[in-house]
N, C-alpha and C positions, 0 to 999 in steps of 0.2 A: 516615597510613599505613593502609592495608587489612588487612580481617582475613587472616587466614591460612586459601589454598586449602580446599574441602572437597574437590574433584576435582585432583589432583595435574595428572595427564595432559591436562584440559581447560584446566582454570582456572576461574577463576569472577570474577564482578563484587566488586571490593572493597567496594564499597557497595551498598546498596538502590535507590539514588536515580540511580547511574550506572547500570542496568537501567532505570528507571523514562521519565527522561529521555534515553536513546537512543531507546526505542519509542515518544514524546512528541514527539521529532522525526525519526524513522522517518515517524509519521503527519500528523503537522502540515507539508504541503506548500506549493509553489506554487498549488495545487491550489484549497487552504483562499482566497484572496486573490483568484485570479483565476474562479474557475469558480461556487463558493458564492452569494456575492452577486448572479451573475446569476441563476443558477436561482429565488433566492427571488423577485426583483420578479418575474420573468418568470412564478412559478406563485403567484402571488396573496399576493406580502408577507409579511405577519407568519402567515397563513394555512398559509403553505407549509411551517412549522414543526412543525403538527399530523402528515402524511405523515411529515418527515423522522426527527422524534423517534421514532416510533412505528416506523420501519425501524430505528429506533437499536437499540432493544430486544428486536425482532424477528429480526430479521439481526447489526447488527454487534458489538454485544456477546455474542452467544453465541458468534459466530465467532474471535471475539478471546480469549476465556474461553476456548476449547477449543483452540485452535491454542497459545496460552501457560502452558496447562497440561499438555497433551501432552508440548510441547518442556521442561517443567521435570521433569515426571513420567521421561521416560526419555532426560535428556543427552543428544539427539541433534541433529542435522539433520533437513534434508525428506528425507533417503533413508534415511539409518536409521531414521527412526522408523516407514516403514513393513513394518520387521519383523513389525509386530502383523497386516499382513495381507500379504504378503511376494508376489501374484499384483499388488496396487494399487502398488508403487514407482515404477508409471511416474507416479505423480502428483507425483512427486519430482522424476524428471527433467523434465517439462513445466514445475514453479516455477522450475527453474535456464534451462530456454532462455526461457523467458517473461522473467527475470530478467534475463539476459545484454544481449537482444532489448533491452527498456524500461529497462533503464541506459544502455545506450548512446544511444539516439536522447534520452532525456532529459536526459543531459550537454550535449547539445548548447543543448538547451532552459536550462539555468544557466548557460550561455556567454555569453548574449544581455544578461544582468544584470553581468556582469564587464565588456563591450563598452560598455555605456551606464554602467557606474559610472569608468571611465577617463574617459569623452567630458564628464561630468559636472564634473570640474574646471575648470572655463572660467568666468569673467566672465559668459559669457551662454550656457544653453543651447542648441546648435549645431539643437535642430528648432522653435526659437522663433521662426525665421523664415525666411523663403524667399529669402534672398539667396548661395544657395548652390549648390556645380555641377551639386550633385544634385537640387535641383528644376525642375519642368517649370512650364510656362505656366499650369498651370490650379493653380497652390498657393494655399492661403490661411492666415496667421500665423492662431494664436489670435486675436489682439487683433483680427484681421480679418474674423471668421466670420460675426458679428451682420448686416454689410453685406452679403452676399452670401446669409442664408438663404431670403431669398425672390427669388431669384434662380431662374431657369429654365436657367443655364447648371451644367452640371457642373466642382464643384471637389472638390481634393482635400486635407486638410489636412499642413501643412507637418510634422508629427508621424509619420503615415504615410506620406508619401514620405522621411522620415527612415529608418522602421525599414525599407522594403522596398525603398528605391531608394540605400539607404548602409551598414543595418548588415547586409543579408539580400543588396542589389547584386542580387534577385532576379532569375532567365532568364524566358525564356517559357512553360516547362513540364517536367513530370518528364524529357520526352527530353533539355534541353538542360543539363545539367550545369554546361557552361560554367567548369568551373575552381574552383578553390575561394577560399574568401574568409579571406584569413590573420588579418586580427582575427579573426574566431569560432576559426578552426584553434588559433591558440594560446593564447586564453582558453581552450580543450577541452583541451589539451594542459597549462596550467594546473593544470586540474580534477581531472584523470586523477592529477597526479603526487602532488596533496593528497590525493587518493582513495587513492593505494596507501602514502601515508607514515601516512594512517591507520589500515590494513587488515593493515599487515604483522606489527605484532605484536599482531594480534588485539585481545581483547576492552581489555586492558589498554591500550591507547591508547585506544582507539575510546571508554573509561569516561570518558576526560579530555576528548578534544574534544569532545564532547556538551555538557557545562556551557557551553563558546563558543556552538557553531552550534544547542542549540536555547535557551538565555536569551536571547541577544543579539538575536531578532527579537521575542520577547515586547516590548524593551525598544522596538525600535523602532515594532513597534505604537503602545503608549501616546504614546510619543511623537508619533506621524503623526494616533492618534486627537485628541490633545488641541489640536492643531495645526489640524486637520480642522475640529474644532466652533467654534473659535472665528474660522472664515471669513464674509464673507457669505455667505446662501445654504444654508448648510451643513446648516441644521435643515430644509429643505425638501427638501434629498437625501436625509437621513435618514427623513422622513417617508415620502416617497416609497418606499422600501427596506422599511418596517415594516408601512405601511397595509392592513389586513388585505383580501382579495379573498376571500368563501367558497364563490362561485359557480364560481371553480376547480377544486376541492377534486370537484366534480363530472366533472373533466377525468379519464378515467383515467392520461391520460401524467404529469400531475403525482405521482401514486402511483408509477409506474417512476421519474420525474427522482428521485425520493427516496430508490427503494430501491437504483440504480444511486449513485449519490450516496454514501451511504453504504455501499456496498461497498468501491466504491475508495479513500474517504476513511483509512480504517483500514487497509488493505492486507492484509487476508489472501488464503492463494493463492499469493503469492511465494514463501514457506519464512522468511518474515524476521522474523516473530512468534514461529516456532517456533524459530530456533538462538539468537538473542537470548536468548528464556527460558530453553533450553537450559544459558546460563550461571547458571542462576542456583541459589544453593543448595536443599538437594531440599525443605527446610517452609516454602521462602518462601510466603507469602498471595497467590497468584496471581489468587485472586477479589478481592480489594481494587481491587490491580492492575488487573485487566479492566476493572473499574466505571469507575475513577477516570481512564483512559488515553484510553478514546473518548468521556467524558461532557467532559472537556479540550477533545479535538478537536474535537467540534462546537460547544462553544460560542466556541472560536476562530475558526472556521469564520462563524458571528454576530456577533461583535466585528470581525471583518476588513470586514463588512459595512459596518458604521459607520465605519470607516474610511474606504472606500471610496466610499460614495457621500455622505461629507458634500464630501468634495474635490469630484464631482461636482454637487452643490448648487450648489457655488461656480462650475463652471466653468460651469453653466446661467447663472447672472445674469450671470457676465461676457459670458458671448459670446450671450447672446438666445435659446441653443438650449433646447428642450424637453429634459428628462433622457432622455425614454424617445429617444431620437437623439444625445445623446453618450453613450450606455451601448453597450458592448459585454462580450463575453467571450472565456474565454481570452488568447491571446496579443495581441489586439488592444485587452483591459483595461488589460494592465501594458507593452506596449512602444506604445501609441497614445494612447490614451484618458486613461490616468492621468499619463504622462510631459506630454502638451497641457496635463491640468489643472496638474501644477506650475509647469510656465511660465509661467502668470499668477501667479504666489505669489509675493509677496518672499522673497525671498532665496531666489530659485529652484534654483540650484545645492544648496544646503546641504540641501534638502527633497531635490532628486534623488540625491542620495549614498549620503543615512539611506535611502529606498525600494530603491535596486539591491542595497544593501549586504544587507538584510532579505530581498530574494530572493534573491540568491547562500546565503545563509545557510538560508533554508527548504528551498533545493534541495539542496545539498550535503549536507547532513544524511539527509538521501531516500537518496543514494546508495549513501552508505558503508555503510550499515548492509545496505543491499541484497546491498551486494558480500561483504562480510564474511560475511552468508550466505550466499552460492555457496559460496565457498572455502570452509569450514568444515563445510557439508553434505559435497562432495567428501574433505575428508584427514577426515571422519568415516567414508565409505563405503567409504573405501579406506584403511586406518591407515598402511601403506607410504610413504604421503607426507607422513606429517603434520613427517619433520625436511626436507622440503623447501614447508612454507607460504610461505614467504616469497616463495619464485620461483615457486610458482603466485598469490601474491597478484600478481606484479610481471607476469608473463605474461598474467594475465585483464585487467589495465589497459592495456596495451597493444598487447592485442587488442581491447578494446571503443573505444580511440583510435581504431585504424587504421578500424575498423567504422565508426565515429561521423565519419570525415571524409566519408561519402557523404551527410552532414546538413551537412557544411559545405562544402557547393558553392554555388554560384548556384543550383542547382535543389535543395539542400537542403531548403527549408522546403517541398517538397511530397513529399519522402520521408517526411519527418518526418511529415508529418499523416498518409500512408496507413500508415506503422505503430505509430502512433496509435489508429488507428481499427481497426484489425486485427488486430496482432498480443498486444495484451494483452486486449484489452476480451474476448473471446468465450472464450480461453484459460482467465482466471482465474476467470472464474466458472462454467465447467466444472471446473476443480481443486477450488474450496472444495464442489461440489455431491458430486463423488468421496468428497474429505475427509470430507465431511459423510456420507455412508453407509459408510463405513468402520466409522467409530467410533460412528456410533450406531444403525445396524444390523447391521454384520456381528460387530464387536467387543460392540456391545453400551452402549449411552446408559446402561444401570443399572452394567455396568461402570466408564465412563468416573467415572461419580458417585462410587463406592465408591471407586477409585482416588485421585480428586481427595480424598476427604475423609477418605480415611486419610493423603494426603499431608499436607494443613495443618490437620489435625487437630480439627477442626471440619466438623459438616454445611453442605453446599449446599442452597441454594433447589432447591423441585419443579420452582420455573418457568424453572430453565436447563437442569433435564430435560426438561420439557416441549416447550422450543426447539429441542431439538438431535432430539427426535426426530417433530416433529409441522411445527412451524412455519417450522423455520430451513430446511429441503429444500424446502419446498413454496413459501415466497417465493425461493428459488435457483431452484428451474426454472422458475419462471414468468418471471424474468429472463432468466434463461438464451434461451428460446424467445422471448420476445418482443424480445429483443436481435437474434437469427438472424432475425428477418422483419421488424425495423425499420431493420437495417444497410443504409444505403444505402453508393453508391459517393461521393456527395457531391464534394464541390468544393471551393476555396479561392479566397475571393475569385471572381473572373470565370471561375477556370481550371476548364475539367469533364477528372476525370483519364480518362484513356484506356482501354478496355479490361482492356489486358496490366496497366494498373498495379493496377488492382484484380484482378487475379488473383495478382497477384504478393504483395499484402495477404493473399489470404485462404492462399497457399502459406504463408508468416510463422507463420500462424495455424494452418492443418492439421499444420506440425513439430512445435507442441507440443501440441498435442492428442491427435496421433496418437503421441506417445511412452506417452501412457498404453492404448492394446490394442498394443501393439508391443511392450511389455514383459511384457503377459499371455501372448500369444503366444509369447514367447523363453522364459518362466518354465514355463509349462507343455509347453513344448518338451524343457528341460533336469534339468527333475524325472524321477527316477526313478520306477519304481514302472506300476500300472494304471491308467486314467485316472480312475477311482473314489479313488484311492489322493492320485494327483496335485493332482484338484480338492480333495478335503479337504483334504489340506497346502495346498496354495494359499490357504485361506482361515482357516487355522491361525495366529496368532501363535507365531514361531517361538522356540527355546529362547533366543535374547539379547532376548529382548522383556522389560521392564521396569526397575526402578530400575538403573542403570549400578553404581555402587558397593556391594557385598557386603552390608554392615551395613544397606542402605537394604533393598535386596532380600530380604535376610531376615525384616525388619522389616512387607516386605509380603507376604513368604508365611507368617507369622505371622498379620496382619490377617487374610488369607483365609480362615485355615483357623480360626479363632475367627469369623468371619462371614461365612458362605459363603452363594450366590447361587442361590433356587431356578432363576430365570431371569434371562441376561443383557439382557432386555429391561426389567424392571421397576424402578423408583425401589429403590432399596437397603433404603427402609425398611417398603417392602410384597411384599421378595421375600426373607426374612429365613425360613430353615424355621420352619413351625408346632413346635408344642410335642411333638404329638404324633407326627411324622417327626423334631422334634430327637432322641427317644431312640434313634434309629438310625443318627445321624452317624455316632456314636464307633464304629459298627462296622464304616460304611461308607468310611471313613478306615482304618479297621484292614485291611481284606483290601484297599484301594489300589484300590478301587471309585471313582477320582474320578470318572468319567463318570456316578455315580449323582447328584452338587451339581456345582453350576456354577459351581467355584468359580475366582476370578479370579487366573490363573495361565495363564503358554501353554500350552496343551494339549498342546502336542507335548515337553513337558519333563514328566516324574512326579515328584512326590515322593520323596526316598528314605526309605526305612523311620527313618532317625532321625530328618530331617524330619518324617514323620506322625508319631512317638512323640510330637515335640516338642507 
């Protein structure tokens, strides 16, 4: 049984560890299995590790630090919490259509692993060879590859004409729709309805099924790991994957694959770091937390690795090919390349089970957590709804279904990749850069410290002040801008998309981007007052800005006014009044001079006189 609520009205996590382990597998995605292990051979191995660690520190753990401190600090969602600057809320709504947008198209994407773990039950894996409707002339079985690679005729393997000419039934192009493919349709439909039996009563379920969907791929990691190394071959895929290259390291793109890399890996930007913590009681150790959540991820992220290419080790010596030629990424990792490699494996079925079953499971986990913070930011910004969650949890799901069947057509997998490639990538890392000067410029990085460290009661490190207001903004826009001039329109496979459809990506992407001055605009619209008057309040945390529950709030306008802030820009423990302006407080708290200290409280709320007495 669980402790007993601290937030009546909200709820909170019965444990530590059902917090812990939903944002463990929030972050630990598909992502971590298909995308990681290519990045590292491709930017120089074990090499590639120096870049990514060092973005870890840089980037994603301050990111993760402040986004799950925020949301613990003031109970909220991605919309309330920007009460503290109440003109920035459209960074709110941009994490909910980002959110909406990348749940949808990525349910589609855990559909693909529900599809091949049905097909899996078979005697003999059905892309193991090419005696089937759906292969063409030019197929070749694994077992058959060896013979054919120095061959001058074009072939295709029987694995690939599996996933794009059976499980995908792929059209010719984004124009041609062509109908939709009901295996994937109701694998989605599937997804959706475990998505909202999850989601409907909130945190309290969502606590429970986290110990399934995010242990159960740990298990079968070790499992595929131990299985992996003891194949032929297998230490020379490994090698291959680890081998250090430092003349990379020279490359500047390998510096962006790392710092993108670990942006996405950890997810901030959604809102889904901040309502998650939100649940969580107000002195939990959120710093522990931040350390221990993305230092996890990445090294899962490295283990998947070994995973990964020890199979491929194996499938080099079986079929003659070079690794760097049956390596790929992405989806062509986990529904080509790795599914090939299990088909030479005894007991090939049994291997492909444990793998779909461990991506369904990676994926699924991604979502809910996603969706549960939609809904939850929303009946947080709007309290009016919160006795009808249910039916907005049951409404968002299938509305992101009916959304998600334009991925499950025959020309699906090419919507899929342009908003992909569009609608999240350029969005999010505009929010966290927003995010990011919020609170550690407008609000104030010495603020945010003091806050944090009257919350769990213990000082913070200089060097996640440092981060948040030096280093973590200045590796975001450098991202950011070198994102916008590297976007290309790009391709799939053979196909170059069209014009309109890359327009149609970067439309995807200007809704939620453009929700953030569309809301500055509305807000300084609908304020009262001079526009002297307006702009101030605008950038004013407003009078429900901080601890949600009473006794917390008190407790922190206590803290403040015993250690008040000469500037909110300074580390807390070099912006502490001198000794000799301290003998002035007390008077400067007495005539309600607080614009003389800066102290940490929304400005647009005073003290009342028995307050200051206190």
């Amino acid at each position: 049984m669980g402790r007993e609520d601290e937030n009546n009205q909200r709820g909170n996590w019965d444990s530590k560890l059902e917090y812990f382990l939903s944002l463990l597998g929030y972050a630990v995605g598909i992502g971590n299995v298909w995308r990681f292990p290519y990045l590292c051979y491709r930017n120089g191995g074990g090499a590639f590790l120096i870049p990514y660690l060092l973005m870890l520190f840089l980037v994603g753990i301050p990111l993760f630090l402040l986004e799950t401190a925020v949301g613990q600090f003031s109970s909220s969602g991605c919309l309330t919490l920007y009460n503290v600057c109440p003109v920035f809320k459209g960074i709110g709504y941009s994490s909910i259509m980002v959110t909406l947008i990348a749940s949808t198209y990525y349910s589609v994407v855990v559909s693909y692993p529900l599809v091949y773990l049905f097909k899996s039950f078979a005697t003999t894996l059905p892309w193991a060879s090419c005696d089937n409707e759906w292969n063409t002339e030019g197929c070749v079985a694994p077992v058959e590859i060896e013979s054919v690679t120095n061959s001058s005729e074009h072939y295709v393997s029987s694995a690939d004409e599996y996933f794009h000419n059976h499980i995908l039934q792929i059209s010719t192009g984004i124009d041609d729709p062509d109908g939709l493919v009901w295996p994937i349709s109701l694998a989605n439909l599937f997804i959706w309805t475990v998505v909202f039996l999850c989601i409907f009563r909130g945190v309290k379920v969502v606590g429970k099924v986290v110990y399934l969907t995010t242990l159960f791929p740990y298990v079968m990691l070790f499992i595929l790991f131990f299985r992996g190394v003891t194949l032929p071959g297998a230490w020379e895929g490994i090698l291959y994957y680890i081998s250090p290259n430092f003349e990379r390291l020279l490359d500047f793109r390998v510096w962006v694959d790392a710092a993108v890399q670990i942006s996405f890996s950890l997810g901030p930007g959604f809102g889904s770091l901040i309502t998650m913590s939100s649940f969580n009681r107000f002195h939990n150790d959120c710093q522990r937390d931040a350390i221990l959540i993305p230092v996890l991820n990445c090294a899962t992220s490295i283990f998947a690795g070994f995973v990964v290419f020890s199979v491929l080790g194996f499938m080099s010596v079986r079929t003659g090919v070079p690794i760097y030629e049956v390596n790929a990424a992405g989806p062509g990792l986990a529904f080509i390349t790795y599914p090939e490699a299990l088909s030479l494996m005894p007991l090939a079925p049994l291997w492909s089970v444990l793998f779909f079953l461990m991506l369904f499971f990676l994926g699924i986990g991604s979502i809910f957590v996603q969706c549960e913070a939609m809904v939850v930011s929303i009946v947080d910004e709007f309290p009016y709804l919160r006795r009808w969650k249910s039916f907005i949890a049951f409404s968002s799901s299938l509305f992101m279904f009916l959304a998600a069947q334009f991925c499950c057509s025959r020309g699906g997998m090419y919507v899929l990749h342009i908003l992909d490639t569009y609608s999240a990538t350029v969005p999010i890392i505009l929010s966290c850069l927003c995010e990011t000067i919020v609170f550690a410029f407008i609000y104030g990085s010495g603020r945010v410290t003091s806050d944090i460290q009257m919350m769990i009661s213990k000082p913070i490190s200089c060097f996640w002040y440092l981060m948040w207001l030096v280093f973590t903004p200045l590796v975001l826009l450098f991202i950011f801008f070198n994102t916008l001039v590297n976007l290309t329109p790009g391709s799939y496979q053979y196909y170059i998309f069209p014009d309109w459809a890359v327009r149609v990506g970067w439309l995807t992407a200007s809704l939620s981007m453009g929700a953030i001055p569309l809301y500055m605009f509305y807000y300084m619209l609908v304020t009262e007052g001079s526009f002297t008057k307006r702009l101030k309040h605008s950038f004013t945390p407003s009078s429900s800005w901080g601890p949600a529950l009473e006794h917390h709030r008190e407790e922190w306008l206590n803290y403040n006014s015993r250690n008040p802030l000469r500037y909110h820009h300074l580390y807390p423990k070099y912006s502490r009044p001198l000794n000799a302006w301290s003998a002035n407080t007390s008077n400067a708290l007495s005539d309600h001079n607080l614009d003389s200290l800066d102290v940490v409280i929304p400005l647009s709320s005073k003290l009342s006189e028995d307050e200051v007495d206190s």
